[in-house]
Structures are given as C-alpha cells and as structure tokens.
C-alpha positions as CSV (number, residue, x, y, z in Angstrom):
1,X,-89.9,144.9,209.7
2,X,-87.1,144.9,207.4
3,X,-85.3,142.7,205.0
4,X,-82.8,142.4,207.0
5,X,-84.8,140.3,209.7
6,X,-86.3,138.3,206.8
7,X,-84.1,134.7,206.1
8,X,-82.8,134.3,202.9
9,X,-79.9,132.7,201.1
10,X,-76.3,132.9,202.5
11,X,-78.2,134.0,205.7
12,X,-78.7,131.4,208.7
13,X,-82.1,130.3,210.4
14,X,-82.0,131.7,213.8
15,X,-82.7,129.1,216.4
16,X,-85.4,129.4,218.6
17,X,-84.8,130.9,221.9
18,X,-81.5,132.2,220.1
19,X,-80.9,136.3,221.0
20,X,-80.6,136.8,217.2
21,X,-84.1,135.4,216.7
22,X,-85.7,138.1,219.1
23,X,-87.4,140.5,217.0
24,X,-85.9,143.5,216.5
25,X,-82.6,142.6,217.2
26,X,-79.3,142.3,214.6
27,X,-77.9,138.7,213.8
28,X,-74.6,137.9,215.5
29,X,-72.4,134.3,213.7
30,X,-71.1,132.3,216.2
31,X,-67.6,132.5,217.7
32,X,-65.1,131.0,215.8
33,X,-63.0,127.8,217.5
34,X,-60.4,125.8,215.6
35,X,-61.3,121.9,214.8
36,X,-59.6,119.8,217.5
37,X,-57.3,116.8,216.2
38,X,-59.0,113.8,216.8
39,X,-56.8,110.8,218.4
40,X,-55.3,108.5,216.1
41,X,-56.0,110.8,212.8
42,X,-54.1,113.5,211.3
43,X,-51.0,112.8,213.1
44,X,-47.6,113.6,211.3
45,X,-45.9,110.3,209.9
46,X,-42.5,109.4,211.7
47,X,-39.8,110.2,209.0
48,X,-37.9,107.4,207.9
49,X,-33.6,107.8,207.3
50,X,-33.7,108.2,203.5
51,X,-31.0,105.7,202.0
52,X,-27.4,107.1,201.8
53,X,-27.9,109.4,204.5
54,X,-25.6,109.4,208.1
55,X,-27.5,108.4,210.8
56,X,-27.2,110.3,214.7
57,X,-25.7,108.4,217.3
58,X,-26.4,108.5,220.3
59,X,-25.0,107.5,223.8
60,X,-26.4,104.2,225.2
61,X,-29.1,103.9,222.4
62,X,-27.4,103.2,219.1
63,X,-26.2,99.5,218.5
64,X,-23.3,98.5,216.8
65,X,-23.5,97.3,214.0
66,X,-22.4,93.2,212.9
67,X,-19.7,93.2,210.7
68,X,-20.6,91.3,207.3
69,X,-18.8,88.0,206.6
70,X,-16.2,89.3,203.7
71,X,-15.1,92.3,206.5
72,X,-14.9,89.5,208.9
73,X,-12.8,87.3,206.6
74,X,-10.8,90.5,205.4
75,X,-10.0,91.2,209.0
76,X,-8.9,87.3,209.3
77,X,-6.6,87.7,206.3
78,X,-5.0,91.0,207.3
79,X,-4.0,89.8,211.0
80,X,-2.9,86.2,209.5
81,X,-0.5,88.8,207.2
82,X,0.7,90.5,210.1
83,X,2.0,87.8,211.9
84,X,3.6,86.2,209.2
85,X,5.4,89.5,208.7
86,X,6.0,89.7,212.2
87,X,7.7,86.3,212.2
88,X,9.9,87.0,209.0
89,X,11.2,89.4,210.9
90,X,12.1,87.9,214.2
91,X,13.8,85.0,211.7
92,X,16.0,87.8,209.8
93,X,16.7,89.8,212.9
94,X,17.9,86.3,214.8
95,X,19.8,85.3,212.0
96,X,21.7,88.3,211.9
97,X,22.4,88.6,215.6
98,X,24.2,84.9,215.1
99,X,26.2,85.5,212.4
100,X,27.5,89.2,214.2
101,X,28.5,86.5,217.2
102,X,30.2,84.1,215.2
103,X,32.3,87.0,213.1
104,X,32.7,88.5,217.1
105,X,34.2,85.2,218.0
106,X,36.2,84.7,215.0
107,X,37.3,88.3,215.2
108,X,38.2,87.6,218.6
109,X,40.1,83.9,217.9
110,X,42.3,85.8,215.6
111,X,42.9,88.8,217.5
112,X,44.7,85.9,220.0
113,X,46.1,84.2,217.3
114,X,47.8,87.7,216.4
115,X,49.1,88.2,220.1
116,X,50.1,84.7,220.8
117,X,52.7,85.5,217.2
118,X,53.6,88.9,218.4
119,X,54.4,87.4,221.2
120,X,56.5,84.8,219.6
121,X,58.2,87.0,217.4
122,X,59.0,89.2,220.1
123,X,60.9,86.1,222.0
124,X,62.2,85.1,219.3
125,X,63.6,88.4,218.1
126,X,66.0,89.8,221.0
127,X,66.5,93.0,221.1
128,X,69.9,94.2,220.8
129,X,71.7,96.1,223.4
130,X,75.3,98.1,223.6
131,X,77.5,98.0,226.3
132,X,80.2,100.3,227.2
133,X,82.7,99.8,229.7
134,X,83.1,101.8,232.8
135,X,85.4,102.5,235.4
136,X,84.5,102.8,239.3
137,X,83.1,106.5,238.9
138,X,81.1,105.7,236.1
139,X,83.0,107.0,233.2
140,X,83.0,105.6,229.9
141,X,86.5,103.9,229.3
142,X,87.9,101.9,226.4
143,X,86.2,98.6,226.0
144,X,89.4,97.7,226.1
145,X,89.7,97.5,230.1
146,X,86.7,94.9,230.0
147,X,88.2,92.4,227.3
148,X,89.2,89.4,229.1
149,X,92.1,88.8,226.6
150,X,93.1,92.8,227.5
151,X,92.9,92.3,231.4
152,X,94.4,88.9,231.5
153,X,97.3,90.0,229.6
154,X,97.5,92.6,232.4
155,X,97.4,90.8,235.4
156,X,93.2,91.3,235.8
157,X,91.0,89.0,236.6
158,X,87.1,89.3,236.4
159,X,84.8,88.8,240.2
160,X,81.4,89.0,240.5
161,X,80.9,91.5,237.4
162,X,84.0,93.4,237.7
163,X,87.1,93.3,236.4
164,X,90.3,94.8,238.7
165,X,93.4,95.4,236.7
166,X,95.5,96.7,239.2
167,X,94.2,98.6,241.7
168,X,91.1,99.9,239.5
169,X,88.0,98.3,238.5
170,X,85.9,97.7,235.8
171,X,82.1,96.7,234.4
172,X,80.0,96.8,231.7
173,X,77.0,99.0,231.3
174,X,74.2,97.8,229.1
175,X,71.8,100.2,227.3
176,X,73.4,103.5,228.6
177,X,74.6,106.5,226.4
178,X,77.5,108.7,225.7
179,X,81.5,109.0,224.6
180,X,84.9,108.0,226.3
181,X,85.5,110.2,229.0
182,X,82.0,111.0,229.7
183,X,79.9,109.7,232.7
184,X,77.8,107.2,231.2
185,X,73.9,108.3,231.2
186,X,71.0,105.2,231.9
187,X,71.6,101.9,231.2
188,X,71.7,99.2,233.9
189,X,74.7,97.0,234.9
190,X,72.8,93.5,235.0
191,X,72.7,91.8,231.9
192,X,69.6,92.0,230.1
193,X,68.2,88.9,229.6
194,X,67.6,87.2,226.0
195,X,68.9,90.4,224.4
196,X,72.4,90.2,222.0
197,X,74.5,92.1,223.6
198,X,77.4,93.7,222.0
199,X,80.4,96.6,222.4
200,X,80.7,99.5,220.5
201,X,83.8,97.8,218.9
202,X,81.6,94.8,218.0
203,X,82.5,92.0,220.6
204,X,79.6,89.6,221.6
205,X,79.0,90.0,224.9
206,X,76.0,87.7,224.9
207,X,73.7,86.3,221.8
208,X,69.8,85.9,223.2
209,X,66.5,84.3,222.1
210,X,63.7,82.6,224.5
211,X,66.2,84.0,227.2
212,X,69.2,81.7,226.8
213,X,72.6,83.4,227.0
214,X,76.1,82.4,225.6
215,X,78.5,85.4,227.2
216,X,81.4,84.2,228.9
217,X,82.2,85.2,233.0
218,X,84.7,86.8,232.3
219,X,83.0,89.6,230.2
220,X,81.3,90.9,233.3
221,X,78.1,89.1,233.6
C-alpha cells in the first residue's frame, strides 16, 4: 500500500461504503454545487430615490402630488391679480367707447348745425342772374325792346311774358349766353325764383331772397 491511500492532513477521511474507500482505488472530491439562497436572507435591498433626484412616472400609478399652502396662496394671489386687471380693462375700454359716442354725436349735431346755415345762407344769398332780351326767333336784341318805358313809348304793351311792339314780339331770357344778333344759347324764359335778376345794361328785373320777388309785369315776368 502506498502513501497515497494512507489519510493525512489536507486529505479527507473516506466514508465507509464510499468507492474512494475501496482499497486500491484513487480518491475522487465530491462534485461541486453552488450554495442555494435561502428565503428571506441575502436578498438585494430595494433602492430608495436618493434626495434631489427626478423620479419615473408612470401611467395610472404615480399620484399627484398636493400643492403646499404658499403655492396654493400664490396661485390665489395671481388669479385675484388677473381679474382685477381684467376689470381695469373692461372700465378703460367702456369708457373710451362712450366718450367716441358722445364726440360722434356732437360731431354729428354740428355737422347739422353747419347744413341747416349753409342752407340759410344759401336762401338768403340769391343768386344773380342776367337776362337778355329776345325776339320771336330767339335772337339776342337790345334790351331796349323789353323796357316797359321803351315799348310803351312805342305803342307796346306787355301779355303773358311778352312784349308786342308792333307786329313783333318780345321776352326775356334768364341765364342764357351770347351777343346781339346772335341766337341766344341756354337759359330758360320763366323767371327764376328768389334770384336778382338783372340786364346787361343794369336794369332790375327782379331783387330775390327766401323767394320773394319785386319785378314789375311789365318786364316780362
């Protein structure tokens, strides 16, 4: 037997009944197999958030979170502030809308007041008009021919605007245009009312304002 087969130190005791214990034979160790965790021991810790850092949030799990008393009273404050600056505003913005209608009014009262004096003026400010005395074709004749002194002196007399000296007659035409001689161009042969009307030679046919009229018959009115 060798010394091998003999136990010493460092070297285990083969059981009995063990195939390492038959004579003769070579000592096998055991095979190895890892400790199992027992339950409840060795088990890793469960990490804890360290302070400062952003927790995950997740869907349906994570609460929120109560806001403090100074955010709630901040949050008071700040929508207390915003409608007080709301209503300052709907005070400025209504206060200016009245004052644009009263200067719209006013601005409309004197606009009438300014019509209602043109107006006036106008009436009391006839406008002046020339006539020119005509024969039966429309010619321009001397005014002559429709002065009642001229066609009385002549034997004329004066009818329902004209004036027959002889076997010719005569009228005035107001407003028109041109020379002795010539056909006379626009004008009407009614007498305009509340306009001074006067000849070229500057006889008063008729003196206006607010439509009253002075102008004798005989001067083809």
């Amino acid at each position: 037997m060798t010394d091998n087969n003999l136990p010493g130190p460092g070297r285990p005791t083969p059981e009995p009944g063990s195939p390492s214990a038959q004579p003769g034979q070579p000592q096998q160790p055991p095979p190895y197999q890892p400790a199992q965790p027992q339950p409840g021991q060795n088990q890793p810790a469960q990490q804890k958030p360290v302070k400062g850092q952003v927790r995950q949030q997740q869907a349906g799990v994570t609460k929120a979170r109560q806001p403090s008393v100074a955010e709630q009273r901040a949050r008071a404050a700040a929508l207390k502030a915003q409608q007080e600056r709301f209503a300052a505003e709907s005070a400025a913005f209504e206060k200016r809308r009245k004052t644009r209608k009263r200067l719209l009014i006013g601005g409309g009262v004197t606009v009438g007041v300014v019509a209602l004096v043109a107006i006036w003026y106008a009436a009391a400010s006839p406008k002046n008009v020339t006539a020119q005395c005509t024969d039966s074709n429309n010619v321009i004749v001397d005014d002559d021919y429709c002065d009642e002194s001229y066609y009385r002196s002549h034997g004329g007399y004066s009818s329902g605007g004209f004036i027959y000296i002889g076997g010719s007659s005569y009228r005035y035409n107001y407003g028109g245009s041109g020379a002795v001689g010539q056909r006379v161009s626009g004008g009407s042969y009614t007498v305009p009312k509340g306009a001074n009307v006067t000849t070229k030679s500057g006889t008063s046919i008729q003196r206006g304002g607010f439509g009253v009229s002075s102008g004798s018959k005989s001067s083809g009115g």
